[in-house]
N, C-alpha and C positions, 0 to 999 in steps of 0.2 A: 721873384717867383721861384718857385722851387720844380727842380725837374723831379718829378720821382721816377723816373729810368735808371737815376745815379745811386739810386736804392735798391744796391742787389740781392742776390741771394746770401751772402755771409760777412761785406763788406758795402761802403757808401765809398763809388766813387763819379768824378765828374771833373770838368775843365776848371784849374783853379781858379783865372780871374772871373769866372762869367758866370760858372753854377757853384764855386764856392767862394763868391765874394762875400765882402764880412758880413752884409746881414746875414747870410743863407747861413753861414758857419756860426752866428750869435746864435739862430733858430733852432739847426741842429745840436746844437751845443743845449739848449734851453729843453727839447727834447730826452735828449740822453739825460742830463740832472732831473727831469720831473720822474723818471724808472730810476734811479736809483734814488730818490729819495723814498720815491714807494716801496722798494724792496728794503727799505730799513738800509742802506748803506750808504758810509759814512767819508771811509778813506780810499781815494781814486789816485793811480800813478797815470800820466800821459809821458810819449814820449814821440819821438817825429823821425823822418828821413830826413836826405839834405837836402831836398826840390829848394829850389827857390821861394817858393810860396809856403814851406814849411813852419818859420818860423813865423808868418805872420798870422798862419792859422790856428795856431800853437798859441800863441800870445791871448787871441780874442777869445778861441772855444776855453781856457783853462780860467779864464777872468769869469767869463760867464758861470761855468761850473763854480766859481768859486759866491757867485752873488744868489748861491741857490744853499749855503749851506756845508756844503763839501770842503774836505779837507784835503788839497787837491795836492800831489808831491810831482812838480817838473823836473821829469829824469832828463829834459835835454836833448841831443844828438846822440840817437844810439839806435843797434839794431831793435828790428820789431821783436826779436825772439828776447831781449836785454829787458822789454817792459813785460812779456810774462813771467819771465823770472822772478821780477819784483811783484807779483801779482800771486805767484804760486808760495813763494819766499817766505810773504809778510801774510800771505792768507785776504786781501786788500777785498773792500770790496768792491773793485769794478778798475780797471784801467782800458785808455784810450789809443791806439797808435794813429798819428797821422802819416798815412804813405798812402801811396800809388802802388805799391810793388815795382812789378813791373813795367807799368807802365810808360809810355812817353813824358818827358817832363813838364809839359803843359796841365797834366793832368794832377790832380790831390785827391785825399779820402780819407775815411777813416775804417781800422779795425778796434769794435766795441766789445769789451767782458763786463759782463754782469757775473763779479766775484772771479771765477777762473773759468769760468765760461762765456768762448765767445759766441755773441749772437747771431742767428742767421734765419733766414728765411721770413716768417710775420713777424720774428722781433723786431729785424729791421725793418719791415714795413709798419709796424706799430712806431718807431723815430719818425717815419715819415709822415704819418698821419698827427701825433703830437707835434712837429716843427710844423707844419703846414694850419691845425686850427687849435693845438693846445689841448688839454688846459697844463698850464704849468703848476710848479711847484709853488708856493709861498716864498717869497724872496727873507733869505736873513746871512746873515755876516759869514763866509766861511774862510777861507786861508789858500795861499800858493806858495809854497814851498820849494825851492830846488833842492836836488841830491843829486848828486854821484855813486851811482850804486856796477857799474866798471869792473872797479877793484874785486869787489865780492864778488860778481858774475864768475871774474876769471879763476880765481883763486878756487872755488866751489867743483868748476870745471878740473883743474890741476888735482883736486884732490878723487876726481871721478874717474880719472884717464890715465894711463901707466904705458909709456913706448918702454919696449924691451930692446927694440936698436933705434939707428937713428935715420929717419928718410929723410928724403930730398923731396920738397915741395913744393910746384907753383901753385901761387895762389892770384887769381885775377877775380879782384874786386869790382869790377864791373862800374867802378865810380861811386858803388852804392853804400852804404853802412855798414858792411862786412868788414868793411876794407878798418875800420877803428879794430874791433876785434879779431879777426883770425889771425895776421899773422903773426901777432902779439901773443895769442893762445899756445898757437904752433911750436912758436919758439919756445915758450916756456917748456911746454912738454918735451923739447928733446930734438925737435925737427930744424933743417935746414931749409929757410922759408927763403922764397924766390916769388917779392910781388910784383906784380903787373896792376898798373888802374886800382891800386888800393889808396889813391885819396879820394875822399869823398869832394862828390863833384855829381848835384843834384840836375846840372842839365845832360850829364852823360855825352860827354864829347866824342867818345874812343868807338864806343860800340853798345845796341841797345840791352838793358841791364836783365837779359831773359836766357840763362842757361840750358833751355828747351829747345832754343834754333841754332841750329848747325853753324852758321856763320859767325855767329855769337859766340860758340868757342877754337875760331882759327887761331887768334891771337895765341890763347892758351895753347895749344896742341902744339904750334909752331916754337911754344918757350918750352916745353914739356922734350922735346926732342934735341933741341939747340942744345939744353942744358944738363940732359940724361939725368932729369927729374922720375925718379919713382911714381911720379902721379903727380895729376895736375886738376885742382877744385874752383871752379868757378861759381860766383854766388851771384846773386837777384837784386836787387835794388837793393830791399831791404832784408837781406839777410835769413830769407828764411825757406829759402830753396837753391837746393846744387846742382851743380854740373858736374861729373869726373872725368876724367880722359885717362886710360892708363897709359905706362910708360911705351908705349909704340903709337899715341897719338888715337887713340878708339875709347871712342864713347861710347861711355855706362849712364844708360835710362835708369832713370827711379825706379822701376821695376826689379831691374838687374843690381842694382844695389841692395834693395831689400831684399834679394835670395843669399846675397853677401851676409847682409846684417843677421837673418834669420837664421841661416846656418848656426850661426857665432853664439845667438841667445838661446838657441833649441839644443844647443852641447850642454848647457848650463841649465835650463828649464825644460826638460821634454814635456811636450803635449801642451805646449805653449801656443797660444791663440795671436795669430798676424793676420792682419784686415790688409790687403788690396782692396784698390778701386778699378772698375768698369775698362780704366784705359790698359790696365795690365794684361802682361802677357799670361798665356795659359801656362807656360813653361814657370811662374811663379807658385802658382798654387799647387801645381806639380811637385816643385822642389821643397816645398813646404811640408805637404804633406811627408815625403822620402826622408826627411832630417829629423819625422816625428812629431811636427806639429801640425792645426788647425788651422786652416785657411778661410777667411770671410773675406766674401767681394763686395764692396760697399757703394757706394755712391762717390763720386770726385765731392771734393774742396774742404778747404783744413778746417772748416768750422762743422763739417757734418761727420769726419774722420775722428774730430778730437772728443766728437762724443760721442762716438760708436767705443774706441778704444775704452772708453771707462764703462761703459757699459756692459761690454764683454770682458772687460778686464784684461784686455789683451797688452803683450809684452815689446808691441811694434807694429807700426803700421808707416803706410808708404804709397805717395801718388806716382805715375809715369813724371808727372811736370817736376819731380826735385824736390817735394814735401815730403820729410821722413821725421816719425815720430818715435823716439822711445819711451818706452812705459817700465822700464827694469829699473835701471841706474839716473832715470832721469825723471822728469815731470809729466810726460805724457803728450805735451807740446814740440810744434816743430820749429827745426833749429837749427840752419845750414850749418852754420860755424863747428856747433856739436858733434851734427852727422859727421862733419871732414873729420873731427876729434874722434869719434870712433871706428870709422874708418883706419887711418892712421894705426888705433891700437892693433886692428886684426891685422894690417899689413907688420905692424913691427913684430908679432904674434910669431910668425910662420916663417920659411922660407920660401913660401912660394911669393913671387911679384902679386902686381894686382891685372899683369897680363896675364897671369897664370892660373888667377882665379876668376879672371875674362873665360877663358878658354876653359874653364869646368861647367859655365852654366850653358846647358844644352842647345844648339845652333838651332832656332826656328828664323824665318823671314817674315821680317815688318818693317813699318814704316817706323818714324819717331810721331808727334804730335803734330799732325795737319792743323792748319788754321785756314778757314775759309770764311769768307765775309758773310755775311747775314746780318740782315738790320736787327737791332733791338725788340723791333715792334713786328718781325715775324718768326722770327729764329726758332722760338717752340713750337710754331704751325709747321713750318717744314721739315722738322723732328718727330713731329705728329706723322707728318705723309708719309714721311719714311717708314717709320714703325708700322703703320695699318701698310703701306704695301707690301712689303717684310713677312708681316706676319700672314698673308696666306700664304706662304708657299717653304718656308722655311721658321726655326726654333728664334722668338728672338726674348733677351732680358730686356725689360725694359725699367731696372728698378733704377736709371738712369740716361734717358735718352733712350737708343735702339742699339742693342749687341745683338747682330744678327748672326748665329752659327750658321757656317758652310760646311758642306762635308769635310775640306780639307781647311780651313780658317777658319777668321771669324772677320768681320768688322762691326766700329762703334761710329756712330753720329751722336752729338750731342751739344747741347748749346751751350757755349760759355757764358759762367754766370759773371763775367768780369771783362768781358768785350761783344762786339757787335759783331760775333761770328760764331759759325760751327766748330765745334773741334772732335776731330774724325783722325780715328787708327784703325790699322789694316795688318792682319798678320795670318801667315797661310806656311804649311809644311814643302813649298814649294817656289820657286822666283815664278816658276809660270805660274802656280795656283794665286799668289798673291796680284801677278797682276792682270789674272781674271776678276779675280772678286771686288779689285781697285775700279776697274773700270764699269763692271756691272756698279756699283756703289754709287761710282761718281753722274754716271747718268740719272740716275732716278735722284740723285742730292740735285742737277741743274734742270730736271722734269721740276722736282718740289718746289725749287725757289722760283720757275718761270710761274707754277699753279699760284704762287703765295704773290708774288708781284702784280699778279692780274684779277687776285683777289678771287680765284676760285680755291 
């Protein structure tokens, strides 16, 4: 039986041995080939994390794909950002990533593109609905191929990224897939790379693979200071969101990164169009504007980011969680590995640290990314309650959840579409103001959920 829960907003995930044991991943698998054979396409790249159950869902879903027609190319063990590459690269029509993210390692999934767009929202619930009652495609002969496509990734990168001096690096791979690419990148470019947890190591022994939570980067902060590392980048499972820490041990939100990046592209492109999302701080769109460029607040998650960006035709975009996407010098997709690669450039750029371009972006008080638990099956009711209580008395966005403006703040509620919780930020012109408006927040977030539990 298939859960459709594991059917989210921009991604398909669930427990590997239970809800993607092999039929469900045959069905799913039988799903995704019946939409690409309908959109006329022909050649599919898959590529996987290191989870333990990686490989043997990799095996079944790409056989499948292949008894539907398809000309399917096994890139192997590599990061998720490694199989758009090949997707953007060859122009493909459609690749597959099996990963979790971040996830725990009990957990699998998949991220799907239809050509170089990945699906979200009823496309994936349309998978759901084809695995669950069909109709499929006509079965006929197609092929599976492996490649190594690595080499090119890196080499393409080398020829996009120029260090003018030489930093000092750590990099903590989190056990996840980063860990093949970056510090091999690094190096090449010029830098002195210092890894931490860069073999891949799909049950994640050291610490869980999510650059978002504070504890998640002590290791790093702790090798960052030992070693009077210039900076210190921590990556995700699979490669496609960062952490940074500058050299005094403080961490830089994706937010604060993209005022970094933005600066850098809007010296070169004035009146350049950068898309934040809902969790960012106001002090982004601020500084965006001041550097000459356009600011759009969007919705969270990298499949509704990476189509707003070509829509607007914008030149970067960027979530609080560590998703940053360039659209100048690169493909428009996100790419932790990348990000640190440009990063890297503006610090070898200048003489200022990257403490010291910590210390340029304007001091507001916030929180990082709350995570609060919330069942699956009510998470949007209680983001509902919030938003209608919210909106009588105060301005709120909801093109995302509830951004409820305070005279001095703001805060966000908002359901993650990728776990069984709320994810809530808080940011106010004051420590007191902030934690007035935390705790005003957080009581009407445990009024909603008690409303939602009792089914009023």
């Amino acid at each position: 039986m298939l859960n459709e829960a594991i059917f989210r907003e921009y991604d398909i995930r669930g427990l590997a041995e239970t809800e993607l044991a092999d039929a469900n991943v045959e069905r799913i698998a039988m799903a995704v080939a019946a939409i690409y054979v309908r959109e006329g396409k022909k050649k599919i790249a898959v590529g996987m994390d290191g989870r333990p159950s990686s490989e043997r869902i990799k095996e079944r879903f790409t056989c499948t794909l292949a008894r539907y027609g398809l000309q399917v190319t096994d890139l192997g063990l590599v990061p998720t950002p490694v199989v758009y590459f090949a997707a953007f690269r060859d122009q493909l029509g459609g690749a597959v990533i099996i990963t979790a993210s971040h996830n725990p390692s009990e957990y699998n999934g998949f991220k799907v593109m239809l050509g170089t767009a990945a699906l979200y929202g009823d496309q994936v619930k349309e998978i759901y609905r084809l695995a669950a009652n069909g109709p499929f495609a006509p079965e006929k002969k197609g092929s599976v191929r492996k490649q190594d496509i690595l080499e090119e990734y890196l080499r393409y990168i080398e020829a996009n990224i120029k260090l003018q001096k030489k930093l000092r690096v750590v990099i903590d791979g989190g056990n996840g897939t980063g860990g093949i690419t970056a510090p091999e990148l690094y190096r090449r470019l010029g830098a002195e790379v210092i890894p931490i947890y860069c073999d891949v190591d799909g049950r994640f022994p050291n610490h869980h693979p999510d650059p978002t939570v504070v504890k998640n980067l002590q290791d790093l902060i702790a090798k960052v200071k030992e070693t009077g590392a210039d900076l210190g980048i921590g990556l995700d499972g699979d490669a496609d969101r960062l952490g940074v820490v500058d050299g005094r041990g403080r961490i830089l939100w994706g937010d604060q990164l993209l005022v970094l990046y933005a600066r850098d592209i809007l010296r070169n492109h004035p009146g350049a169009t950068i898309i934040s999302e809902v969790k960012a701080s106001e002090v982004l769109s601020s500084e965006i504007r001041k550097a000459g460029g356009r600011p759009i607040m969007w919705k969270a998650g990298h499949s509704l980011i990476k189509k707003k960006i070509f829509e607007e035709k914008a030149l970067a975009a960027g979530e609080v969680s560590g998703h940053i996407f360039f659209n100048d010098k690169w493909f428009g997709f996100d790419d932790a590995v990348y990000a640190g690669a440009r990063l890297l450039e503006i610090l070898a750029a200048t003489d200022s640290s990257l403490a010291d371009l910590y210390d340029s972006i304007p001091a507001v008080f916030n929180t990082p990314e709350i995570r609060v638990d919330c069942g699956d099956d009510v998470k949007f009711r209680v983001v509902d309650a919030i938003r209608d209580h919210f909106r009588r008395i105060l301005p709120v966005n909801d093109i995302d959840g509830a951004r409820v403006q305070f005279p001095h703040g703001w805060a966000l509620v908002r359901a993650s579409n990728t776990q069984p919780s709320l994810v809530v930020r808080f940011e106010a012109d004051s420590e007191e103001e902030l934690r007035k408006i935390q705790a005003q927040v957080e009581a009407v977030i445990r009024d909603a959920q008690a409303g939602a539990a009792s089914g009023n």
